[in-house]
N, C-alpha and C positions, 0 to 999 in steps of 0.2 A: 459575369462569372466566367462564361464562355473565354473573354479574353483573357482574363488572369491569369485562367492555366496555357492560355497562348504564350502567353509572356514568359509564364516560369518554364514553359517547355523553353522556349530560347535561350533563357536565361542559363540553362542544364544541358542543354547542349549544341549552342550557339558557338562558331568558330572566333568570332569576338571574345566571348568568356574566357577559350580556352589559351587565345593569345596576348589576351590583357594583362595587366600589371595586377591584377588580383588571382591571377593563375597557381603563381608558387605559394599564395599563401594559404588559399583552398588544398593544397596538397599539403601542407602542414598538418589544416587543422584534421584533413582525415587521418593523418598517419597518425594524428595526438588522438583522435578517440579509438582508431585500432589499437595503437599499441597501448595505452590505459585500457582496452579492453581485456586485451592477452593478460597483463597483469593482474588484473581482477579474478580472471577466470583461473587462473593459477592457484592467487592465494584464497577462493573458496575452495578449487579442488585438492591444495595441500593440506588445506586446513580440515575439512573434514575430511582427509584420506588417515592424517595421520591422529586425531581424537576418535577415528573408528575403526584403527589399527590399535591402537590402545587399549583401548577399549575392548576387542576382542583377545587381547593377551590374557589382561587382566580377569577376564570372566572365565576362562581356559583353567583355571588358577584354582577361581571362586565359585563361578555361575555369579550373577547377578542378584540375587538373592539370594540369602542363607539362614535356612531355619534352625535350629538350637534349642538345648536346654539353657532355663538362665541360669542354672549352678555353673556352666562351664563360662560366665560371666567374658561370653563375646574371645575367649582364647581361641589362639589359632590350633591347639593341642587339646583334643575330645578328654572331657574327666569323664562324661554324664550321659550316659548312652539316651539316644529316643528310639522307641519303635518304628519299624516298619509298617504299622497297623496303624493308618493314616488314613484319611476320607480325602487327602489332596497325593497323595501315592496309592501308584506310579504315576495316577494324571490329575489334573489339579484342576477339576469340572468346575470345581465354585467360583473361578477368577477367570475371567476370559482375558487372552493377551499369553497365558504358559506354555511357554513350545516344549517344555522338557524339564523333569525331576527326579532326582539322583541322589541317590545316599552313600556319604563318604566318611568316613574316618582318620583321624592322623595321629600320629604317634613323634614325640622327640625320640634321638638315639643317634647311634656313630657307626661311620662305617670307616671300620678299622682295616689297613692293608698290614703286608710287611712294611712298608716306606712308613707312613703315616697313616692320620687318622684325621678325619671333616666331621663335623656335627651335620645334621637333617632333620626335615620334618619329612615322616615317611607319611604319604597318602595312602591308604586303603580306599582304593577304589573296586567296584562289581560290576558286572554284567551289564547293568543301567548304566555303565560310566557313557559321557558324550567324548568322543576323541577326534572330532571334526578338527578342532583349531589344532591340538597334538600331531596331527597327520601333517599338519605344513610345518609346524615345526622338526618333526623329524630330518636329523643329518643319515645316521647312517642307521642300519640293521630294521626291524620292522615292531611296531608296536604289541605289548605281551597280549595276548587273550586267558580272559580272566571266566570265559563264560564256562568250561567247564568243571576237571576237579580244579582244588586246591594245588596249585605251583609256586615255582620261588621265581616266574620271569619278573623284571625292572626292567623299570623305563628310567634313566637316570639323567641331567643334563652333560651338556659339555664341557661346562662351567667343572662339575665336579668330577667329570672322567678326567681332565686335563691335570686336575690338584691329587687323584690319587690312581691316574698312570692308569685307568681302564678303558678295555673295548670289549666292543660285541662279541658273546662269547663267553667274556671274564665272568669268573666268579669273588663275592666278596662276603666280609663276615659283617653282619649288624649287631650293633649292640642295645639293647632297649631296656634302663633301669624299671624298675619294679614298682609301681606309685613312688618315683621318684626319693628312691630309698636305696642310697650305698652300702648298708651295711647286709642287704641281702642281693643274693646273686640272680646276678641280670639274665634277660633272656634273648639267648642268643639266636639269630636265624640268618642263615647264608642263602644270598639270590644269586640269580646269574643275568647280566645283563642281554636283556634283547633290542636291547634302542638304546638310541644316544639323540636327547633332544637340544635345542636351543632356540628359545621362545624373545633373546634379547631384554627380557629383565633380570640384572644382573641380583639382584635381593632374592628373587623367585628363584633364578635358575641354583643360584649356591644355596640352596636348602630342601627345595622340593624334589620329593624322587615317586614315585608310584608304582605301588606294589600292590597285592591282592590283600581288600579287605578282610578276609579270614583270615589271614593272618593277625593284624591288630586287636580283632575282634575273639579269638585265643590267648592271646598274651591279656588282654583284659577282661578276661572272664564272664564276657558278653554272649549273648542268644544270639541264635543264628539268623534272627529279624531284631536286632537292634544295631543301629549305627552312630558317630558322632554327631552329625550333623544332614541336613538336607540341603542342597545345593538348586535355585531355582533357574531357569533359562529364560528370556523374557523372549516375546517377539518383536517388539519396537523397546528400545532401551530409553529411548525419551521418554514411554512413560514409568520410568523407573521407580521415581519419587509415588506417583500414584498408587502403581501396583505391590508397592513394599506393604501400602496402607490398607491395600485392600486383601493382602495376604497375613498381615498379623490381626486384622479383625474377622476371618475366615478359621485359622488356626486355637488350638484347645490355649487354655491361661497358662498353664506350663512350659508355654516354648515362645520361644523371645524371635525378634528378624531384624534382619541388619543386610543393608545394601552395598555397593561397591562404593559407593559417592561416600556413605559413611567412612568405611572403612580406609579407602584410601586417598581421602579428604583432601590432600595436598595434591599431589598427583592431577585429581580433577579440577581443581579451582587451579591448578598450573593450564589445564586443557581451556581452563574458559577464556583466559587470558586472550588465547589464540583468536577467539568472535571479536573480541575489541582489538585485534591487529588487525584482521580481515578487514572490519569496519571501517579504520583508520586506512587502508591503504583503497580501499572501492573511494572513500569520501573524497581522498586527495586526486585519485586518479579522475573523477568525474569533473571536480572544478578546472584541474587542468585542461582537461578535453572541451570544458564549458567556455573556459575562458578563449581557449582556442576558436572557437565557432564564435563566440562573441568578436573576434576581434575581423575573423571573417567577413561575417555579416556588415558590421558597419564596415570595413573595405568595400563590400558590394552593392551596399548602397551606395555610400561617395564613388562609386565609379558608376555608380547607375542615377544621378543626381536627376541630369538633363530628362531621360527617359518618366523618372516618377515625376515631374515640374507639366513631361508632355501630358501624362496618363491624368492628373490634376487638372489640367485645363479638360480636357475629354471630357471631364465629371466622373473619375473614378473616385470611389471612396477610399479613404485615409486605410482603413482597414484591408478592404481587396486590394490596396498596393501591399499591405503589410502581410497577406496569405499569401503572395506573388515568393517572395522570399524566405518567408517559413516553409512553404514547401519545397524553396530552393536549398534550406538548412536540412530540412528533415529528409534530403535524397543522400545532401554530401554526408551524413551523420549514419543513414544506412550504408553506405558505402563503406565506412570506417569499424561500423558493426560485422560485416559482413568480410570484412579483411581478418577482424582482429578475431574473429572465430573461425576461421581458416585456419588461421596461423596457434590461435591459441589453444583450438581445441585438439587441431592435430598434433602437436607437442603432448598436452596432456592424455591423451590417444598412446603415441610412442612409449611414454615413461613407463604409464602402465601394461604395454605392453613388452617391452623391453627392457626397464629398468634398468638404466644408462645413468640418472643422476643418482647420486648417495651420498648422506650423509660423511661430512669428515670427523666426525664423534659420535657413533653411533650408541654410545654409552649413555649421550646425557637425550637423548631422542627414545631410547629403548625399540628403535629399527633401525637396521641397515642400507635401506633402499625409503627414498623418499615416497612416499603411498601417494595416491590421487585419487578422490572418489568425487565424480561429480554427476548429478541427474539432471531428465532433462527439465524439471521444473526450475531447475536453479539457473539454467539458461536462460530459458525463455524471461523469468522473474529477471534477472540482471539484463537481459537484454533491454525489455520492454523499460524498466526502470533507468536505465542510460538516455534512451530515446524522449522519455518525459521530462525527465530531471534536465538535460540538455536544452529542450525545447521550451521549458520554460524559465529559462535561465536566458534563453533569446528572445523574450516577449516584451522585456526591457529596452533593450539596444535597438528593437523592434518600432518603439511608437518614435525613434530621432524621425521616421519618415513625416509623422503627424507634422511636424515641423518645420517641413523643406517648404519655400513659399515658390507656387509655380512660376511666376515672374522671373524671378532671382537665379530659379534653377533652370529655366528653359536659357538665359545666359551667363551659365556654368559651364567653365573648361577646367 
């Protein structure tokens, strides 16, 4: 044993090695499993940077949960008031995993200028509102505070200040029909805008505006603890499917729940798509890196013919010649590891700190700058998983040694 790792220490960094004819192709195969690393580590860290930038749009929007009456049969537009007299509000003890519970309201209606006029869905939001993701979306002016009396501040997007000519500051008239009845007169209510946001979904931003839920909640002749809807905030969103289940068996028969995955079904099953691109490009990049070191390896064996022919007569075993070179695989393959997370991690380091790459359609992405989220478990997992997958990908090309006859190979040039 003693000698094998004699041998592989030579073999790794022996001045023969490094001036032989199997030199540039060792530097091949490192630079093919660093650079298939860097690429890997990208597209996990694009791919859940931007399913968990979505992801937090969307819930900005919704919450991740959403509790209801079923008369208002899953409408984005409150018919059916619920109480505020809840055993899961303000805090929802019964379900563990609930960071936050919110009671919201919306209303159809228009907001008419002199120039024109845009349709909206006005959100009535209160004091419980969460405006964490709101805060990065904001461009310009500062977010309304709705905690104490009743005011007219909005929060309105870009989208819709650009289509009716408003800024921070401006005031505008609303219009909101009457249980949805023309022949009586609508009710009117003028805000003023204090923000201007842009969250990059284009469907969201040209309809939603947010205003104070006493307002909605007068125009609809609502108590002053009842609301449209409850809005749920999860702390791990994977377990979303679970916790939807275990929040509609927790809640009274009267109120129905519906998650974001439901709700905007396409949108996510577009997201899922993204784990089978990631897949497909980790799988292709590992064979390539694999093949590479396979091709390696037998180079260094045929240039190590003589040497395994001498160590056979010696009485080494087939095998201890075969560990001589697997551990000469698994130096050059950290080597390659160790490059291509240099390279790879510091880039994605940069973007997100910098954000230099962006999208050139940030419309059909719904961001403008390319997101990157990666942990270090997903590291270490892809690392370790390269070095296995690599290595036993060379335990084939591995046993040509069982084969060399020392005779033959002690005269081999």
């Amino acid at each position: 044993m003693n000698l094998a790792f004699f041998i592989a220490k030579r073999l790794i960094t022996g001045k023969e090695t490094k001036n032989s004819i199997s030199a540039p192709i060792l530097k091949i195969a490192i630079a093919a499993i660093a650079i298939g690393l860097i690429m890997m580590l990208i597209a996990i860290a694009t791919s859940l940077g931007l399913k968990l930038k979505i992801r937090e749009k969307i819930a900005a929007f919704n919450g991740h949960i959403q509790i209801y009456n079923y008369d208002n049969n899953r409408s984005d537009v409150s018919v059916t008031p619920v109480s505020l007299n809840q055993d899961f509000y303000p805090e929802f003890t019964n379900v563990a995993g609930v960071a936050h519970v919110q009671g919201v309201a919306v209303r159809a209606g228009i907001i008419r200028t002199d120039e024109t006029f845009e349709g909206i869905l006005a959100k009535g939001v209160g004091a419980d509102f969460k405006w964490d993701n709101f805060q990065e979306f904001l461009v310009v002016g500062e977010l309304p505070d709705f905690s104490g009396g009743l005011n007219e501040e909005t929060l309105i997007s870009q989208t819709l200040a650009n289509k009716l000519n408003l800024n921070v500051g401006d005031t505008y008239l609303s219009i909101f029909l009457k249980d949805g009845d023309l022949s009586k007169p609508p009710n009117n209510r003028r805000f003023k805008v204090t923000g201007i946001y842009q969250s990059g979904f284009e469907e969201l931003d040209a309809s939603y505006v947010l205003i104070d839920i006493r307002h909605i909640q007068r125009m609809n002749k609502w108590e002053a603890d009842q609301v449209g809807h409850f809005e749920v905030f999860l702390q791990d969103f994977n377990q979303l499917q679970q916790k939807t289940a275990e929040i509609y068996g927790k809640t009274v028969s009267s109120l129905d729940t519906q998650n974001l995955g439901n709700k905007y079904f396409k949108i996510f099953e577009w997201l899922e798509l993204f784990d089978l691109n990631t897949a497909l490009i980790i799988g292709i990049m590992i064979v390539v890196g694999g093949i590479n070191m396979i091709t390696a390896l037998l180079v260094l064996i045929l240039e190590r013919t003589q040497m395994i022919g001498i160590l056979k007569a010696l009485g080494s075993q087939n095998w201890t010649i075969r560990k001589v070179f697997l551990i000469n695989a698994t130096y050059l393959i950290g080597l390659g590891l160790f490059w291509g997370n240099i390279i790879g991690l510091g880039l994605i380091f940069m973007q997100q700190r910098f954000q230099f790459l962006k999208f050139p359609n940030p419309e059909e992405y719904y961001v403008t700058n390319i997101p990157v989220d990666l942990s270090l478990f997903n590291i270490l997992l892809l690392n370790v998983g390269v070095m296995v997958l690599c290595l036993l990908m060379l335990l084939v090309p591995s046993y040509a040694i069982s084969k060399i006859s020392p005779v033959k190979a002690i005269k081999f040039e």
